[in-house]
N, C-alpha and C positions, 0 to 999 in steps of 0.2 A: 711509172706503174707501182705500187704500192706493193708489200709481198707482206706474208703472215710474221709475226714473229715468235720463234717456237724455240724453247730450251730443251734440255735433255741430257743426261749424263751419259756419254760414249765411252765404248766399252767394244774394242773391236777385236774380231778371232782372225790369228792371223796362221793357222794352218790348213792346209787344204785337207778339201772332200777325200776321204778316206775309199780304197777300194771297194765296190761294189759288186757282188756275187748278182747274176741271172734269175731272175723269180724259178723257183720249179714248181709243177703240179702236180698235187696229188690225189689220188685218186682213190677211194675205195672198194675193194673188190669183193663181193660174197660170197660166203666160205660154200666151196663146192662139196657134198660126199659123195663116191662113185661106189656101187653097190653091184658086183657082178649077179647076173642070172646065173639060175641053173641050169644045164643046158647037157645035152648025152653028144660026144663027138663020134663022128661017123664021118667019112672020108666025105659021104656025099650031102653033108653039111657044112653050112657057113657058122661061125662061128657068131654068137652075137653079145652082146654087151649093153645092158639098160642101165643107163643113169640118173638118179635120182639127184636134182637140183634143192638144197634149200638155203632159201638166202636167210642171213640174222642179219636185223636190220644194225646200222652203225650206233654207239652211243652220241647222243646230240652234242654236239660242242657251242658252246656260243661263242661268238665270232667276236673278236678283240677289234674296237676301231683302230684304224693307223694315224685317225687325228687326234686333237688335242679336247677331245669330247667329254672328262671329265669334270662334275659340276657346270658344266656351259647351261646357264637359266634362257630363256623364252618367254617373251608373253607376259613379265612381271605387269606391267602396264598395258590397260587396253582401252580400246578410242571411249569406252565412258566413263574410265578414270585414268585419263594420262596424267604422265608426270609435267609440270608445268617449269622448265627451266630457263633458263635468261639467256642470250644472246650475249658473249664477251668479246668475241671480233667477228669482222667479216669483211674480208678485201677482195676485191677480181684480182685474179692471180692468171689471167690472159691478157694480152697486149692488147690495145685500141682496133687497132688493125688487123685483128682475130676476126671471124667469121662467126660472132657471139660470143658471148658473157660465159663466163665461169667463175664464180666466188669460192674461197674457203673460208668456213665460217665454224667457229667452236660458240658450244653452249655449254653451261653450268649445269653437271647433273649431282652434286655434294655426294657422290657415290652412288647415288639412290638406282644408277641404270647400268648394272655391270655387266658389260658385254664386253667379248673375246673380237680377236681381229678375223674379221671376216663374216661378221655378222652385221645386221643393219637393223634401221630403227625407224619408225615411221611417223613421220609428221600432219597434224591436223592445221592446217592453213586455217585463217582467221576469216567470220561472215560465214554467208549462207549460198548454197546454190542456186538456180535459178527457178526452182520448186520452194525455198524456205527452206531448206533443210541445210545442216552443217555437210562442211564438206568432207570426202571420203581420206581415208589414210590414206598418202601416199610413200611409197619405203625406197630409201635411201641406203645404198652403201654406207657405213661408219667408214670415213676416210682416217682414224686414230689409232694409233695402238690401245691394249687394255689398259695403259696408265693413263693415255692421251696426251696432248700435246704437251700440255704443261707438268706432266710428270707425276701428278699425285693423284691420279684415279677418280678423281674428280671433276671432266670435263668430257666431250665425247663433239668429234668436229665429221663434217660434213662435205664433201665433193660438189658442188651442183651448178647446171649452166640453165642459165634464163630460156626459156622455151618462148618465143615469140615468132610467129608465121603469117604469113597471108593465106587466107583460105581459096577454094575456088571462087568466093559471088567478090572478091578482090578486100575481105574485111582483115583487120589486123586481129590477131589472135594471139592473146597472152594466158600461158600457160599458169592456172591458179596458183597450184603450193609452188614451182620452181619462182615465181615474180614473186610473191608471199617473202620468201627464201631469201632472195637477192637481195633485197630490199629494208632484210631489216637492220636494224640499228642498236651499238651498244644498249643495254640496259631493255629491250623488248623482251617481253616475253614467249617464249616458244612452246607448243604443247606435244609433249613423245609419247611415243609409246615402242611397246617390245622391250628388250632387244628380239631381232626374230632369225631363223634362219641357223643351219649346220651345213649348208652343201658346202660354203666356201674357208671351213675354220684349217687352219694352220694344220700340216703333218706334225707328228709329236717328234718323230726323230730330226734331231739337231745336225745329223750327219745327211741328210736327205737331198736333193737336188731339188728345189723348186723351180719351175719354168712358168712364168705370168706372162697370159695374153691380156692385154688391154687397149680399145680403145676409148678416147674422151673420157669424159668422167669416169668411164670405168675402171679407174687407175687408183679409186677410193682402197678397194681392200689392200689393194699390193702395196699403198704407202702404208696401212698401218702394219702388215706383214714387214716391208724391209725399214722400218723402226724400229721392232723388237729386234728382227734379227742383227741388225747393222748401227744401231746408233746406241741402243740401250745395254743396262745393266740388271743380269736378273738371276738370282742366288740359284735357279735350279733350271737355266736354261741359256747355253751360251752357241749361237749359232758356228758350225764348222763344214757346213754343207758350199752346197752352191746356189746359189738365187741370180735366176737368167730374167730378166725383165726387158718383153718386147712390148712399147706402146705407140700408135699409131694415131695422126690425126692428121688434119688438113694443111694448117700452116707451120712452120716454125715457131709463131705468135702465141700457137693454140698449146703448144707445149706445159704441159701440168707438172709442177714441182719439178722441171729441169734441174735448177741448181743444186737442189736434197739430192737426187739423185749422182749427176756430179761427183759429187761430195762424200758419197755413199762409195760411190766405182773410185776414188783415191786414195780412201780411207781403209779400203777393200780389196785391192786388185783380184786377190785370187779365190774371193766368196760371190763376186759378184760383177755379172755383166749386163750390159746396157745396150740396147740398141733401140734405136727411134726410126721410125717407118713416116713421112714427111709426105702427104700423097699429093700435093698440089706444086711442092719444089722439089722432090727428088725423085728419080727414074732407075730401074736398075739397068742391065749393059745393053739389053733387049729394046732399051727406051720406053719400056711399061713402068705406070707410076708405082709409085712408088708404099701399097698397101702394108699391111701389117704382116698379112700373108705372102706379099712380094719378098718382105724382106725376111722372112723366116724360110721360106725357099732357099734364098744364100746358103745356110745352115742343114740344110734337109737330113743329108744322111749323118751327120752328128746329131740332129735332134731324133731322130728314125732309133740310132745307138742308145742314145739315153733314156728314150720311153722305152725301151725294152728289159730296162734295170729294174727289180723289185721296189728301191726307194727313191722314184723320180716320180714326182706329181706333176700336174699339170692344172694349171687354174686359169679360165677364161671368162672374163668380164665386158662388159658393153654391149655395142648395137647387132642386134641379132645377125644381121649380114654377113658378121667375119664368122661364124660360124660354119657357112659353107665353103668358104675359099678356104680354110683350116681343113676343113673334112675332105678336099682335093687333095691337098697335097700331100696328107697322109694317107690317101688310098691309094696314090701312085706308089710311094714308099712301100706302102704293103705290102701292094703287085707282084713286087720286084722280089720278095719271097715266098709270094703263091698263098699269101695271108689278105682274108678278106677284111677290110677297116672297119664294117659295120659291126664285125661280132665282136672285133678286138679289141674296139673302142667301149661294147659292155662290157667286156671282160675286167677290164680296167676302169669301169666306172664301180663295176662292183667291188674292187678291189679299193677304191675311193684314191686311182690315181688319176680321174680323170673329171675334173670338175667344173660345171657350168653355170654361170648367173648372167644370162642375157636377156635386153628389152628391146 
């Protein structure tokens, strides 16, 4: 099996996450004044007291992001003038015996598409639909950090698995831009657009705890996330937090950038841990397989501890389904403190520790 080949200047922090103080809330209260009445006392009266309420409304504060939202562009390029870049590799990076195709593929953007990690970028697949018309964007995780693979900010790579099915009348069904995708070959042309997207951009504190859900290709942002953090070098940004990466898929085969990661957890021990959730070979003690959700279960009340820190994010990528076995297991968690999941989970989305990019 053939694997990418990617340079990069390493550059690793090797002291731990720094203590972390409990988020507090605050609250504002309006200013009361209490104004007695006039009133004549006589034994066989009560005594009364009217108070006059006026609230002043709070000055407006604007609210500081906790991501990395500074200059992040949008939208440079749009489907009637994208940026038209070349294809420099593109290898399946799943085994034969995977349960389908997954390519990593880098294109040539000469700077022209600067996008942050955790943003993505949308591809116009080549021909026409079955009306004559070109066919629609489809958007993509950016699987690279901001420099990208090759290190000079000049190339921007992609996560993506072949979508092919049988339908119900028994026809085979290939998925446009994902077979587009797969398929092409050094020296093609490819046409972007964007960059698009803020839910999934990086926390700006380097002291932060990040916890990535992924599964399948959904594992695009969290590689370009633990590149910056963990492999690179960057004059005003050196990670000292923790970065928890759980990614979950069918086979051991289907496993996405295994060895980076590896590699990362030894180069790393105490910034970064790794667990893979394996649903078709492994089972937890109960003999239930073994989902992404199973295996963040193990962890429950350590992960229950650390979302309750003001600087732990949470970022969730891939197929909409693990979305609700996540939302179990943290309501049980809640329960357990008479805390309902549903509001605490806005709470924390407002707060932008709680981030979601699912299809």
């Amino acid at each position: 099996m053939a694997s990418a080949s990617v340079t990069s200047v390493v550059s690793l922090p090797s002291s731990k996450p720094s203590s972390i103080l409990p988020p507090t809330r605050t609250s504002i209260s309006p200013l009361i004044h209490f104004h007695k009445a006039r009133f004549r006392l006589s034994s066989s009266q009560l005594v009364s007291v009217r108070a006059q309420v006026t609230t002043e409304a709070p000055v407006t504060v604007e609210k500081v992001s906790k991501k990395n939202e500074e200059g992040v562009i949008t939208n440079k390029f749009k489907p009637k003038t994208p940026y038209v870049g070349r294809c420099l590799l593109n290898t399946r990076i799943t085994g034969d015996d995977a349960p389908g195709e997954t390519w990593h593929m880098v294109f040539s953007t000469e700077g022209e598409i600067p996008y942050r990690e955790g943003q993505s970028v949308g591809v116009l697949a080549e021909g026409v639909d079955k009306n004559g018309k070109p066919h629609k964007v489809r958007l993509y995780s950016i699987a690279s950090s901001a420099i990208g693979d090759f290190g000079d900010s000049k190339t921007v790579s992609l996560c993506v698995k072949r979508l092919v099915y049988t339908n119900d009348q028994g026809e085979l069904v290939k998925g446009v831009c994902s077979n587009f995708l797969c398929d092409l070959k050094p020296g093609n042309e490819v046409k972007l657009t964007g960059p698009v997207g803020k839910e999934m951009l990086m926390p700006k504190d380097p002291n932060a705890t990040v916890i990535m859900l992924g599964t399948g290709t959904g594992i695009a942002p969290f590689r370009g996330f633990l590149w910056k953090m963990l492999f690179e070098k960057h004059e005003d940004y050196k990670f000292n937090g923790l970065a928890w990466l759980f990614l979950g898929v069918p086979t051991s085969s289907s496993l996405l950038y295994k060895e980076e990661f590896e590699k990362m957890k030894e180069k790393a021990p105490d910034n970064f841990r790794l667990d893979f959730a394996v649903s078709r070979e492994q089972a937890n003690a109960k003999g239930e397989k073994m989902y992404i959700q199973t295996r963040m279960a193990e962890y429950a009340e350590e992960l229950w501890s650390l979302l309750k820190k003001d600087n732990t994010f949470v970022y969730m990528c891939g197929l909409k389904g693990m979305e609700k076995g996540i939302d179990d297991i943290m309501s049980t968690l809640a329960a357990k403190e008479g805390i309902e999941w549903t509001e605490y989970k806005r709470e924390l989305k407002k707060s932008e520790q709680w981030n979601v990019e699912v299809y």
